[in-house]
VOSESE-127259 format. One record per residue: residue number from 1; residue in one letter; x, y, z of N, C-alpha, C, O, CB in turn. Coordinates in pm, whole numbers, plus 50000, padded with zeros to 5 digits. Last residue first. Glycine has a CB too. Layout:
NUM:A:X:Y:Z:X:Y:Z:X:Y:Z:X:Y:Z:X:Y:Z
...
END
This chain:
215:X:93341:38119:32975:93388:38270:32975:93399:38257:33149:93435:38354:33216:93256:38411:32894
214:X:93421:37860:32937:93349:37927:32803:93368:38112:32851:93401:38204:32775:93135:37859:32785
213:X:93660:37627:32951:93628:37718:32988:93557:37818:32894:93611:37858:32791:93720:37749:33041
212:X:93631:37296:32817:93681:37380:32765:93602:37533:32867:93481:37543:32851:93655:37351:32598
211:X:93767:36977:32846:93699:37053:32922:93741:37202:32876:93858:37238:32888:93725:37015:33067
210:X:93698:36624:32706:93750:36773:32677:93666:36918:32776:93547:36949:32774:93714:36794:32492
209:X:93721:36259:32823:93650:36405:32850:93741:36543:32793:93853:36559:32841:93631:36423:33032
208:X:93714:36040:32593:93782:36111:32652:93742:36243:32672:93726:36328:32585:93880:36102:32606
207:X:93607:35903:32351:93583:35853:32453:93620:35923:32595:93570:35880:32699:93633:35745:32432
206:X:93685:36099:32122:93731:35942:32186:93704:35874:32277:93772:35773:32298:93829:35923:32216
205:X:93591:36332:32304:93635:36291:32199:93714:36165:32235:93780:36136:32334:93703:36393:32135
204:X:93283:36511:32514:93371:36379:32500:93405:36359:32367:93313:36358:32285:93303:36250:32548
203:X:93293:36782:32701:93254:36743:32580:93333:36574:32562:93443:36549:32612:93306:36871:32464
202:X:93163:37050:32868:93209:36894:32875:93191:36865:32762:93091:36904:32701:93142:36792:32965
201:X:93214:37364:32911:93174:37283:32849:93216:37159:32931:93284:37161:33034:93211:37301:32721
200:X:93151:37620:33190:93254:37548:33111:93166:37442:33041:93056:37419:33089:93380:37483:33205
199:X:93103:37980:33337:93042:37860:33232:93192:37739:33209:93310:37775:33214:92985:37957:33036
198:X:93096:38093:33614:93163:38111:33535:93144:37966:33412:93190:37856:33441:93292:38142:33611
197:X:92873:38299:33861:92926:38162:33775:92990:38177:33680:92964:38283:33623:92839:38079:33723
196:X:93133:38443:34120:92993:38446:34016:92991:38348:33923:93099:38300:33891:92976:38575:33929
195:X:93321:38533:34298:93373:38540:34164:93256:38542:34012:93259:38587:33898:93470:38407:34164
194:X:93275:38744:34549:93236:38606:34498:93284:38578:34335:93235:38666:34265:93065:38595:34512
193:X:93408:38812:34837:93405:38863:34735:93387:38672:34708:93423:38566:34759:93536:38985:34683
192:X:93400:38925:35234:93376:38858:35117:93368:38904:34950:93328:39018:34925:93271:38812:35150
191:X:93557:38986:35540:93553:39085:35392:93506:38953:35282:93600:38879:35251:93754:39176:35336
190:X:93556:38807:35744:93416:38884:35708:93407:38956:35617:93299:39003:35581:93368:38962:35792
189:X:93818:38719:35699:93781:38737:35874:93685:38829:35847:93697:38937:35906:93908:38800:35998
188:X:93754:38647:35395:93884:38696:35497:93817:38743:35583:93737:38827:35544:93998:38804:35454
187:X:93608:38452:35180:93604:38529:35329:93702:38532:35379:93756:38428:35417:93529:38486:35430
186:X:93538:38350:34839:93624:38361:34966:93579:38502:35061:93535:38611:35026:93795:38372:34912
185:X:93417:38133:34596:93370:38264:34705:93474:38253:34816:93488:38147:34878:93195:38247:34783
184:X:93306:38078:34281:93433:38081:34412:93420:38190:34462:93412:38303:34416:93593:38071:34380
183:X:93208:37830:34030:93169:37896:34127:93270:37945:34225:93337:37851:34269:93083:37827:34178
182:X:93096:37762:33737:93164:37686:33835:93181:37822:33918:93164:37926:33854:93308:37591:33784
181:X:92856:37499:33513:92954:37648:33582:93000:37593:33719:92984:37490:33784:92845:37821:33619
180:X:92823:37345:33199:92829:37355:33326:92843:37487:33381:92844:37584:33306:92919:37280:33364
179:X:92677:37210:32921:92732:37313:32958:92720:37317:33115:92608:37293:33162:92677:37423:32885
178:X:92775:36894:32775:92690:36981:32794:92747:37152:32901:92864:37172:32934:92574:36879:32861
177:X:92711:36487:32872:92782:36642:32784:92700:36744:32800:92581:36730:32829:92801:36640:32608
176:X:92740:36423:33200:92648:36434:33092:92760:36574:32994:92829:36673:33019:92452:36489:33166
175:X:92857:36160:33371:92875:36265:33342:92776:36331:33257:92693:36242:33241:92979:36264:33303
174:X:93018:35904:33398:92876:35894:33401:92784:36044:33351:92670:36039:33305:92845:35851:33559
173:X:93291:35885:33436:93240:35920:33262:93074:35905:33274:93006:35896:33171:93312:35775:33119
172:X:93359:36208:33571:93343:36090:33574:93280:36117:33425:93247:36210:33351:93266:36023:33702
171:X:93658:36477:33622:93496:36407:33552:93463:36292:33501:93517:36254:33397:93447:36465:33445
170:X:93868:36506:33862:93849:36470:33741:93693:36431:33695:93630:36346:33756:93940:36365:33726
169:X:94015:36764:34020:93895:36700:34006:93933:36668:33855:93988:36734:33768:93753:36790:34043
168:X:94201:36998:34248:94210:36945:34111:94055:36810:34125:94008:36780:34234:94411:36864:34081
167:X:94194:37312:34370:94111:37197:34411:94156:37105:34251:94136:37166:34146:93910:37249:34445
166:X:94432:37579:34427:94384:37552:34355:94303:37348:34365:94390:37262:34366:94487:37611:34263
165:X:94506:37896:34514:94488:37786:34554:94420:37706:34453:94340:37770:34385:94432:37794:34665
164:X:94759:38154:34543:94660:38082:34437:94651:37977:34517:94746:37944:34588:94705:38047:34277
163:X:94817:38539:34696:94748:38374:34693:94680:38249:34576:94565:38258:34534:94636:38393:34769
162:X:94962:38775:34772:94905:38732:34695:94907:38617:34686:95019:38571:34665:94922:38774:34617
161:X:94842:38898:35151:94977:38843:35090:94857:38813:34933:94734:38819:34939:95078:38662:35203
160:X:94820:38843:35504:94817:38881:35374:94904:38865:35270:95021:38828:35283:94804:38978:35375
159:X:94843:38502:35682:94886:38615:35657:94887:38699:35505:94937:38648:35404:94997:38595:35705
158:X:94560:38267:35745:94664:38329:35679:94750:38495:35704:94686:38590:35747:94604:38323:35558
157:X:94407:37981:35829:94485:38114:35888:94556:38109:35772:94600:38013:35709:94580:38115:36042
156:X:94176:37809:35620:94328:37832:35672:94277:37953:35779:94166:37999:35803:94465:37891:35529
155:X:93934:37566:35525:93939:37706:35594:94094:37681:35625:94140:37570:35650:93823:37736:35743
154:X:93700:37507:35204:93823:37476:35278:93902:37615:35381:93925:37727:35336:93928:37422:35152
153:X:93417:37353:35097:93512:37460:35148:93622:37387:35206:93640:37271:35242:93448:37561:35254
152:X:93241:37288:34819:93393:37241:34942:93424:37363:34987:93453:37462:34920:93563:37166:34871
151:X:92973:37150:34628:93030:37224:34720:93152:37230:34808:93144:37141:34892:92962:37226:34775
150:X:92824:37027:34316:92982:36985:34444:92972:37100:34496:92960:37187:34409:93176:36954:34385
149:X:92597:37002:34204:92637:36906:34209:92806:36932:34310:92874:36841:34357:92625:36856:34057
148:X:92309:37244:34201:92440:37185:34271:92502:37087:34268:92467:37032:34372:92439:37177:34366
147:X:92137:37331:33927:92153:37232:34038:92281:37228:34055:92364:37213:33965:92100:37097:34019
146:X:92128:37486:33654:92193:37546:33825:92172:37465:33954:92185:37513:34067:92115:37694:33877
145:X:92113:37339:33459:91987:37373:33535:91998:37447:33712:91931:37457:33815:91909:37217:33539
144:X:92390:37322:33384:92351:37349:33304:92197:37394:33388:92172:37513:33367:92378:37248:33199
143:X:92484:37222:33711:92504:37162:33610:92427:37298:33553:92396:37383:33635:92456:37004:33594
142:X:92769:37381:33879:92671:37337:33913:92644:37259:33773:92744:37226:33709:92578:37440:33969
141:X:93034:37325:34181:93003:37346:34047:92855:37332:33996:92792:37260:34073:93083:37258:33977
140:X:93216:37605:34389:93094:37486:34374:93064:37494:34181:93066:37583:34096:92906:37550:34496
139:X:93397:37654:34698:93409:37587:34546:93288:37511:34504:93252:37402:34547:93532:37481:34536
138:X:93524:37863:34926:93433:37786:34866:93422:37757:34765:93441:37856:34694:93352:37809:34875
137:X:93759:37968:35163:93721:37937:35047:93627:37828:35004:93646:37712:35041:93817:37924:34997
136:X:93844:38151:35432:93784:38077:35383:93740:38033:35248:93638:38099:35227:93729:38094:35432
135:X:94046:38244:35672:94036:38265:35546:93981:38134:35486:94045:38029:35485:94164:38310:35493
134:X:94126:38433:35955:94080:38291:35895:94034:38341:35723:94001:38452:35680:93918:38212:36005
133:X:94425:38574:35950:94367:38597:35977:94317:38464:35914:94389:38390:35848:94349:38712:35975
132:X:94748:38743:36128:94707:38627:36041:94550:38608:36060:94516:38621:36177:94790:38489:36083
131:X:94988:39037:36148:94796:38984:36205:94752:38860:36114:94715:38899:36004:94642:39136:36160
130:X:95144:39187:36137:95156:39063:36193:95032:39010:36252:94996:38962:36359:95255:39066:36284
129:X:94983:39493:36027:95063:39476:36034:95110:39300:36159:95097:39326:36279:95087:39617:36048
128:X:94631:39446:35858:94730:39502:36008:94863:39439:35998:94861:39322:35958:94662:39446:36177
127:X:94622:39313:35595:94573:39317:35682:94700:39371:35810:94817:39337:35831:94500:39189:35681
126:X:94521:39209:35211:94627:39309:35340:94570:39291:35436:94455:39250:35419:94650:39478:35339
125:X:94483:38990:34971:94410:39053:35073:94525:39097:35149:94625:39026:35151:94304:38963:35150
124:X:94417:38843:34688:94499:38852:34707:94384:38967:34827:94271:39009:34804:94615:38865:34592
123:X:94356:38527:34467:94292:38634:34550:94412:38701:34609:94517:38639:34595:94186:38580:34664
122:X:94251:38266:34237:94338:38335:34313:94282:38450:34382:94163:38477:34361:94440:38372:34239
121:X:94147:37934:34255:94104:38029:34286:94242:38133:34329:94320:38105:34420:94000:37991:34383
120:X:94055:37700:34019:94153:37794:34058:94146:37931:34131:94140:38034:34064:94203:37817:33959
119:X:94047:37411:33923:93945:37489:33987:94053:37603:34073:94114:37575:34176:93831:37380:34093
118:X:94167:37160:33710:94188:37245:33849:94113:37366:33834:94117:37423:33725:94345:37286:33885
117:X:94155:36870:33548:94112:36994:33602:94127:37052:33694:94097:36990:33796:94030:37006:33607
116:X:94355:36596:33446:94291:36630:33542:94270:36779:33497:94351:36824:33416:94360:36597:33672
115:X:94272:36461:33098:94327:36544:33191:94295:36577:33355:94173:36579:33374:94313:36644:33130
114:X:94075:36355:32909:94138:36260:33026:94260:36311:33125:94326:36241:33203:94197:36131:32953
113:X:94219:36548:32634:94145:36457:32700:94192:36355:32813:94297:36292:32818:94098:36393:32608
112:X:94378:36845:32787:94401:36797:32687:94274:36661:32789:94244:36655:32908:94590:36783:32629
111:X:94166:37153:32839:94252:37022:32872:94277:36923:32795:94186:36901:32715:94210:36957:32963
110:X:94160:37503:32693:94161:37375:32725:94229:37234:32816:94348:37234:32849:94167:37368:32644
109:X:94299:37553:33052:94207:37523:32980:94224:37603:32855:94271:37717:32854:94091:37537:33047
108:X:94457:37397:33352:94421:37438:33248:94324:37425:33147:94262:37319:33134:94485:37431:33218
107:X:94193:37562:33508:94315:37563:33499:94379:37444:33456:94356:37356:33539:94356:37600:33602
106:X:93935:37760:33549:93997:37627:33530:94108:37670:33497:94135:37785:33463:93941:37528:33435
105:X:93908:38065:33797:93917:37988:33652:93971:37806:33624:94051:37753:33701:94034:38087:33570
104:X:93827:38337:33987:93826:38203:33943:93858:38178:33790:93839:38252:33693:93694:38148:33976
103:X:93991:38588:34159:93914:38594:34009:93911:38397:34043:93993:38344:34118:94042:38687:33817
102:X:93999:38867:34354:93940:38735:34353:93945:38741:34207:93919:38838:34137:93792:38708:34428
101:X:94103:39194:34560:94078:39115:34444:94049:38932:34483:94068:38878:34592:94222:39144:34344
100:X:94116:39257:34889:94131:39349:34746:94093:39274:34598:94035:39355:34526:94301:39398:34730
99:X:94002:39267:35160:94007:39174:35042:94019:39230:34927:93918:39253:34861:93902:39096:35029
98:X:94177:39391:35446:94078:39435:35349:94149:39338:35240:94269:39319:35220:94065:39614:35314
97:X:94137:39355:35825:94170:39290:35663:94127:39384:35586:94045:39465:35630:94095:39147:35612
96:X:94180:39609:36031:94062:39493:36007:94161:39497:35848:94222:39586:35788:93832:39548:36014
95:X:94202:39883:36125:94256:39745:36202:94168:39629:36151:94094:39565:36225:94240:39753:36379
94:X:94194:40089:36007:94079:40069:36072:94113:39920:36147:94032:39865:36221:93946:40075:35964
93:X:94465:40191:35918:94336:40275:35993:94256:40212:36084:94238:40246:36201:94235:40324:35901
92:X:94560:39936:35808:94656:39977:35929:94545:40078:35987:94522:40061:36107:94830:40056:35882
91:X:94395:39926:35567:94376:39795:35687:94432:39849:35850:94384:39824:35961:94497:39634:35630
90:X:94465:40147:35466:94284:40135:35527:94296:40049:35616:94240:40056:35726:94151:40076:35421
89:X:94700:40083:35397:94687:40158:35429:94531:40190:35548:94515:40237:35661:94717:40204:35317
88:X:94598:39826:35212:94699:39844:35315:94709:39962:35444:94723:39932:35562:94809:39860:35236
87:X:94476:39958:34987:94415:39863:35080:94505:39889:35189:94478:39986:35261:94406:39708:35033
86:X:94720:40107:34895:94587:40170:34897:94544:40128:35060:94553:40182:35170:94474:40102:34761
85:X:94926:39871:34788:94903:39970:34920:94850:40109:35027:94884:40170:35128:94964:39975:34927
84:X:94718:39809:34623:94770:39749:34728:94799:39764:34847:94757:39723:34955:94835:39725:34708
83:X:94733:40019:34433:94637:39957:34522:94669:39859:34612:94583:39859:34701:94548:39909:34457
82:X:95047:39984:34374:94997:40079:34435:94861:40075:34453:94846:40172:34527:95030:40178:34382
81:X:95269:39731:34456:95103:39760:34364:95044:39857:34409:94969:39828:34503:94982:39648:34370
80:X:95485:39677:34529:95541:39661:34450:95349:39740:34357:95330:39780:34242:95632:39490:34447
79:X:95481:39690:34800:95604:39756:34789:95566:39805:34578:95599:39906:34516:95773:39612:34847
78:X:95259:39537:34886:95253:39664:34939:95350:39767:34881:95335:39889:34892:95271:39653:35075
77:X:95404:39303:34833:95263:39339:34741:95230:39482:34796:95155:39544:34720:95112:39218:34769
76:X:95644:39250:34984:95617:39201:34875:95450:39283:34773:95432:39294:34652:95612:39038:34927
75:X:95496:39214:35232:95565:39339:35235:95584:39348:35101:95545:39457:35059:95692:39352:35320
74:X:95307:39033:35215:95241:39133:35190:95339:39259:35206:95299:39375:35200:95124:39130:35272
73:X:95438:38793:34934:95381:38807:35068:95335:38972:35062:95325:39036:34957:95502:38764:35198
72:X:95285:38636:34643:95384:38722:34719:95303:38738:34832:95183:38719:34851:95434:38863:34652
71:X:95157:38367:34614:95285:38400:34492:95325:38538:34559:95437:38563:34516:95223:38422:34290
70:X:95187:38086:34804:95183:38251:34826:95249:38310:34728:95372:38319:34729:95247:38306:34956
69:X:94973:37822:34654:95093:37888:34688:95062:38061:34741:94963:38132:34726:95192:37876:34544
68:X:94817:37527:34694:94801:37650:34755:94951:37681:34764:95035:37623:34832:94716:37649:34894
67:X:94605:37231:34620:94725:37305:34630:94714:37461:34673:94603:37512:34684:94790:37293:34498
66:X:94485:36942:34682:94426:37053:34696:94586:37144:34693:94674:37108:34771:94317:37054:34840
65:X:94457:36658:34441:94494:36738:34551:94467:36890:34554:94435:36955:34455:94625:36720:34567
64:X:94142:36497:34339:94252:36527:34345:94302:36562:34479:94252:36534:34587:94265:36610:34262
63:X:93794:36339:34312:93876:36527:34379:94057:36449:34377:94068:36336:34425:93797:36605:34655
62:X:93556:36294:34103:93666:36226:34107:93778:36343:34166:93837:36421:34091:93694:36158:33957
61:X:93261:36256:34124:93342:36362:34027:93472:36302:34133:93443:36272:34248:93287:36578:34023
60:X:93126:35895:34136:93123:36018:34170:93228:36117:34089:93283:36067:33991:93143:36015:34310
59:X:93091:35663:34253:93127:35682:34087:93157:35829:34102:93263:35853:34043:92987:35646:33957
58:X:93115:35606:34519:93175:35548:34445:93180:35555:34293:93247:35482:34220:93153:35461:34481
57:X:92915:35835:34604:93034:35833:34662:93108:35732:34546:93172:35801:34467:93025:35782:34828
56:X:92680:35799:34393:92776:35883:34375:92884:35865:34435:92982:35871:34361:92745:35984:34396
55:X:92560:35563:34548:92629:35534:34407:92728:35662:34353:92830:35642:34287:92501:35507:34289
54:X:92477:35713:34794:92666:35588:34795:92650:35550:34664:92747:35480:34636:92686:35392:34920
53:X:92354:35884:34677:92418:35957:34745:92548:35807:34740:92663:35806:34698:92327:36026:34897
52:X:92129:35760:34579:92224:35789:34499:92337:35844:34512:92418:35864:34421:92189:35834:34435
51:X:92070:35627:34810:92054:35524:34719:92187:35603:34613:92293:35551:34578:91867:35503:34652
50:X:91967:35892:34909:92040:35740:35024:92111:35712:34896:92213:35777:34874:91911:35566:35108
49:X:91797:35990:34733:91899:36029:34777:91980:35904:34835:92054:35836:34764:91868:36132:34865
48:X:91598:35750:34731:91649:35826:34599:91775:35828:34623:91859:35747:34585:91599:35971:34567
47:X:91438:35797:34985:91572:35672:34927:91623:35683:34821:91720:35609:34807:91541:35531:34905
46:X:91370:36050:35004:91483:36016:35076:91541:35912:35042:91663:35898:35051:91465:36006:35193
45:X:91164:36070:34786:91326:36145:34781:91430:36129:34894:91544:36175:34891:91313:36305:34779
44:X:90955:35867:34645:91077:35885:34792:91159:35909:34772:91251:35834:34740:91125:35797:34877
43:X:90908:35936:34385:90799:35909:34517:90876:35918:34656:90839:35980:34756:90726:35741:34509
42:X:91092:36032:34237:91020:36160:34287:90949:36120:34407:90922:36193:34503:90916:36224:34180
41:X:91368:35934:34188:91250:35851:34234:91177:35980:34347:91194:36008:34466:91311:35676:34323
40:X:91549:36093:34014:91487:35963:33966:91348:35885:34059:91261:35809:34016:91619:35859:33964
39:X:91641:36295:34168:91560:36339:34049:91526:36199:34017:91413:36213:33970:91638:36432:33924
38:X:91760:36143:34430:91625:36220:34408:91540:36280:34313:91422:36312:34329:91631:36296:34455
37:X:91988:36057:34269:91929:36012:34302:91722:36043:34358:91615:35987:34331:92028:35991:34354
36:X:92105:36309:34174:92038:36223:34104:91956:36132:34141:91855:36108:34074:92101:36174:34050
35:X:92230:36402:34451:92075:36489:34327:92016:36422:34236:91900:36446:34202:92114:36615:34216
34:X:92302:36228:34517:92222:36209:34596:92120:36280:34467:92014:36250:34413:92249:36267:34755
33:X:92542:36195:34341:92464:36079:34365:92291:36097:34392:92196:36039:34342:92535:36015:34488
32:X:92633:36425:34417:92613:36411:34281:92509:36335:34299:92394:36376:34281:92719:36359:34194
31:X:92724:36396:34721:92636:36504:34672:92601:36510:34509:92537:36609:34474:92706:36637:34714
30:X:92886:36184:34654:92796:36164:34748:92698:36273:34718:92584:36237:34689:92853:36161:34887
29:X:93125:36286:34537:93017:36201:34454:92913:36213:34493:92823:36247:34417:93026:36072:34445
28:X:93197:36506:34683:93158:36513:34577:93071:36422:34499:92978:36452:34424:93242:36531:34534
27:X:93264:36319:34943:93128:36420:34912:93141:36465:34784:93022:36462:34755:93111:36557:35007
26:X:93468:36097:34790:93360:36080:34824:93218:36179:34864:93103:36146:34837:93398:36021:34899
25:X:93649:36337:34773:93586:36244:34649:93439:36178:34700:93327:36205:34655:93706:36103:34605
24:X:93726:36373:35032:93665:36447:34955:93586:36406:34778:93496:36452:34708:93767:36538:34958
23:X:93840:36151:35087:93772:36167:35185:93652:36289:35065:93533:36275:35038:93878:36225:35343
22:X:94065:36118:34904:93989:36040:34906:93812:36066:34963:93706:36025:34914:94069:35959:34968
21:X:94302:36321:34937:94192:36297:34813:94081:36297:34839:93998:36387:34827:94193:36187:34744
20:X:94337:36488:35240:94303:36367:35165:94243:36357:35067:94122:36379:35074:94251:36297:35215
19:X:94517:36720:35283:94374:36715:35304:94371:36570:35167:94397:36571:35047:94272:36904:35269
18:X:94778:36875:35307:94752:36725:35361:94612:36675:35336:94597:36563:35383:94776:36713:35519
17:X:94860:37033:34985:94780:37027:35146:94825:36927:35187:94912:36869:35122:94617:37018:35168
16:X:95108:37099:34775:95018:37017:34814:94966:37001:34953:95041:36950:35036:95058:36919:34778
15:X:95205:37431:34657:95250:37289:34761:95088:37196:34816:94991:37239:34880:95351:37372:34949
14:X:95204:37522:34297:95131:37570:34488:95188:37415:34517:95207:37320:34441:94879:37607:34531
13:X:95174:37522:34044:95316:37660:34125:95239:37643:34275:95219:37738:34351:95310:37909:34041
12:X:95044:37365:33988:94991:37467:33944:95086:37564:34019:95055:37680:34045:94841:37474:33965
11:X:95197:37110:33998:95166:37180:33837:95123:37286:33833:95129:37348:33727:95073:37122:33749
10:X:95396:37205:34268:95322:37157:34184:95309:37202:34051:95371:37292:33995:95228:37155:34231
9:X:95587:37376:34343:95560:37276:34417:95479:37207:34347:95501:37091:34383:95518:37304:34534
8:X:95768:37619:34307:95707:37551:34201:95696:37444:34240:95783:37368:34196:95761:37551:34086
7:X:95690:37933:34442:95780:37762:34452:95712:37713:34388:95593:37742:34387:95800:37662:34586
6:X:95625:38229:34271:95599:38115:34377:95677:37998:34354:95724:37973:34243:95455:38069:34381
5:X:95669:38441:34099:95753:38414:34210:95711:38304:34273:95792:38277:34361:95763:38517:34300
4:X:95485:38423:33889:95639:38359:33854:95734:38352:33999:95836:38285:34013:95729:38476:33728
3:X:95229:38527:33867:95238:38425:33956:95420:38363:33925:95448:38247:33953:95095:38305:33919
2:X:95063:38853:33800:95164:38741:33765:95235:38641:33888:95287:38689:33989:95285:38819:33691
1:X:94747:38923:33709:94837:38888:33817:94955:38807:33763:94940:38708:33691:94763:38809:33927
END
């Protein structure tokens, strides 16, 4: 996909949400916290959790801003990708979206140390001619034992069109080195596509997290 037409509103070519750092930092930690917290005190996994759930909120994976550009709209992607306007075509038949592509990836990667990370989801979907539709995205990372450590969704209206959005996060230093994945699933008004886990390292030099995408 090439992304050179979008406003260059950010580092990653997308305009910053309104959706609060903060608020979201905190379930990321909060859901870190808690898994740990319950892997440490097997006798009561509810105070475990409790316990590790507000030590995560305050040490926790560390969420950024959430960005999102339209690198083309859909008269724009119908004109210019002949699957595109494959999909397109099916959407105007049967009156319903169709989700044509998804890929995830960090962004960038490598990072240089003590970088923020971005979690990148692009996709691109047609739908009926002036029809905006809900569009949902999910983001999860897990550790090395496929425990869950972050889940987010985030829901728009949209009109079809090619799309990057992208969640930025930084890695606490409580962290463990070692191999992770990372996860992205989107829904257009019931067409789903999942991207599947996708591996990344952690590694610390100098003291300083290196985040390297493995495939």
């Amino acid at each position: 996909m090439l992304f050179g037409c979008a406003t260059d509103y950010g580092p990653y070519g997308g305009q910053p949400s309104s959706t609060t750092a903060g608020a979201q930092g905190a379930l990321i930690g909060g859901a870190l916290g808690a898994a740990l917290g319950a892997a440490i005190d097997s006798d009561d996994r509810g105070t475990g959790a409790l316990i590790g759930g507000l030590l995560g909120a305050a040490l926790g994976w560390v969420i950024g801003q959430y960005y999102v550009a339209q690198v083309r709209n859909q008269q724009q992607l119908v004109s210019q990708d002949p699957q595109a306007q494959m999909y397109y075509q099916q959407a105007v038949q049967q009156q319903r979206p169709q989700l044509i592509d998804l890929n995830a990836q960090l962004n960038p990667s490598p990072v240089r140390p003590g970088s923020t990370v971005g979690l990148a989801a692009d996709y691109t979907f047609v739908t009926p001619p002036g029809q905006e539709v809900p569009v949902s995205e999910e983001r999860r990372i897990y550790d090395a034992q496929r425990n869950l450590l972050y889940n987010d969704v985030k829901q728009s209206v949209r009109e079809g069109g090619e799309y990057r959005t992208v969640q930025e996060f930084k890695v606490p230093a409580q962290a463990q080195e070692g191999k992770y994945y990372y996860q992205v699933a989107v829904d257009v008004a019931g067409q789903k596509r999942d991207s599947g886990q996708r591996e990344f390292l952690l590694a610390k030099v100098d003291g300083q997290w290196v985040v390297i995408a493995l495939k």
